[in-house]
C-alpha positions in Angstrom: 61.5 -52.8 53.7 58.8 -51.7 51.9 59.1 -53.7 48.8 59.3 -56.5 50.7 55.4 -55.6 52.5 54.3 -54.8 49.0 55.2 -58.3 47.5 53.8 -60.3 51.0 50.6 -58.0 50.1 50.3 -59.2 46.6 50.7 -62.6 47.6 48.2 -62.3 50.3 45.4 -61.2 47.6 46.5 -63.9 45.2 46.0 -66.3 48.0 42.8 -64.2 48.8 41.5 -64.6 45.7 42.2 -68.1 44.5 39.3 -70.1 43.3 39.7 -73.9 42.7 36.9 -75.0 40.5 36.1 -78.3 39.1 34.1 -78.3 35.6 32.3 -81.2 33.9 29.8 -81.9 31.0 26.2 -83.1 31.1 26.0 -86.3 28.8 23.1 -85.3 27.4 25.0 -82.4 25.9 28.3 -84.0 24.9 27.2 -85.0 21.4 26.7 -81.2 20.5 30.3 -80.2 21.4 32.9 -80.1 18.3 36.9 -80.8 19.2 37.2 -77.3 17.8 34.9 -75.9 20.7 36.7 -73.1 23.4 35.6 -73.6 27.2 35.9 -70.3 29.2 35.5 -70.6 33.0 35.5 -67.4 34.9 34.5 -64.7 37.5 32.2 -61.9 36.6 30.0 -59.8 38.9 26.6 -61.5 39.9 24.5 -58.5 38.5 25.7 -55.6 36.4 28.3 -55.7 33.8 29.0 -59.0 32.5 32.7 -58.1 31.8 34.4 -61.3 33.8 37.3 -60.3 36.5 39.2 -63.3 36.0 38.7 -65.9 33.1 40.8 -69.4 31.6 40.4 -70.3 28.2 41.8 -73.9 27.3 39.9 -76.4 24.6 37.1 -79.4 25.5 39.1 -82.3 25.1 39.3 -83.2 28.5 35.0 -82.8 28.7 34.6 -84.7 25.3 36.1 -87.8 27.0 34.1 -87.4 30.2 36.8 -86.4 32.3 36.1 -83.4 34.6 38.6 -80.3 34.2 40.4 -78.8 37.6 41.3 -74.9 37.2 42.6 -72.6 38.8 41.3 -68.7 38.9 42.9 -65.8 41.2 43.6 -62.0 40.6 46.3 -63.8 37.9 43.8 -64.6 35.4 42.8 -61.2 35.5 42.2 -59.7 31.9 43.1 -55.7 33.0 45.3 -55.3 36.8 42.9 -52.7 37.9 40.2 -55.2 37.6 40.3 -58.5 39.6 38.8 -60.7 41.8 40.7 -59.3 44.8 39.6 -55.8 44.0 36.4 -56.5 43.6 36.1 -58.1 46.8 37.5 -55.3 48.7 35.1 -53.0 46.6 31.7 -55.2 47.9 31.0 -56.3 44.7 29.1 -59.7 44.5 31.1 -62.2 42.1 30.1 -65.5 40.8 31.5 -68.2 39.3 30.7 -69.7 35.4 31.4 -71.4 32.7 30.5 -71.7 29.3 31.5 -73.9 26.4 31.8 -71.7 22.7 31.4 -73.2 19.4 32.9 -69.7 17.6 35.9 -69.4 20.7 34.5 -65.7 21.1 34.6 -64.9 24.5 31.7 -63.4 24.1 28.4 -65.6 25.3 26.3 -66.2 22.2 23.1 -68.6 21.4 23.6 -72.1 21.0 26.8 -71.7 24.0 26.5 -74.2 26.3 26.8 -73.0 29.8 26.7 -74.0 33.7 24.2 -71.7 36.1 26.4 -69.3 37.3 27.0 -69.9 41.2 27.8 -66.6 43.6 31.0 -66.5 45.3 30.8 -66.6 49.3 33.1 -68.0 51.9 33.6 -71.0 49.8 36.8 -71.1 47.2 36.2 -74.6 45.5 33.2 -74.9 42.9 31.8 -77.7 40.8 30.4 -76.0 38.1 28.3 -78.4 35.3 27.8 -77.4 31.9 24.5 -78.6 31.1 22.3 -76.0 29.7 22.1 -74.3 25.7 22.2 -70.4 25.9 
């Protein structure tokens, strides 16, 4: 059945797709994050447009206390269907991986963010990403 090939296709690119990353926050920066901060982890493409194919948004609690944060990014946490991780694999396009800690909860990078180095996207699906630089 056709529908049937269609669904085991989509699941195939979700599984495709999947990225497990693992976030945590330098110590020397934890003093300058609020409880009201927004962290943002996501895909964009290495060079280009910084328009992200996939991205989480969830609050720092978990980073405040030390903790690391585990989460999950696949053609799911895309923010338009046309335009995920999956598709731009298949299109060539070099993707890499970031994250970034906002004191407005734009999702839009500003100064005084505090971000990880963004780290391309090869072979590999599972990240550590630290967030220990000021834009």
């Amino acid at each position: 059945d056709r529908a049937i090939l269609q669904a085991q296709q989509l699941q195939q690119a979700a599984q495709s797709s999947r990225i497990d990353v693992t976030v945590s926050l330098s110590a020397a920066l934890r003093a300058q994050v609020k409880p009201s901060d927004t962290l943002f982890v996501y895909v964009r493409a290495l060079q280009g447009a910084t328009i992200p194919y996939a991205v989480h948004k969830q609050d720092v609690a978990a980073l405040l206390g030390g903790q690391t944060v585990d989460i999950v990014l696949s053609d799911q946490n895309a923010m338009m269907a046309e335009r995920s991780i999956s598709a731009a694999q298949q299109q060539g396009i070099a993707l890499a991986v970031g994250a970034r800690i906002s004191q407005t909860g734009n999702p839009v990078a500003a100064a005084g963010d505090l971000e990880s180095s963004p780290v391309p996207l090869g072979a590999e699906k599972q990240f550590k990403l630290v967030i220990d630089r000021v834009r």
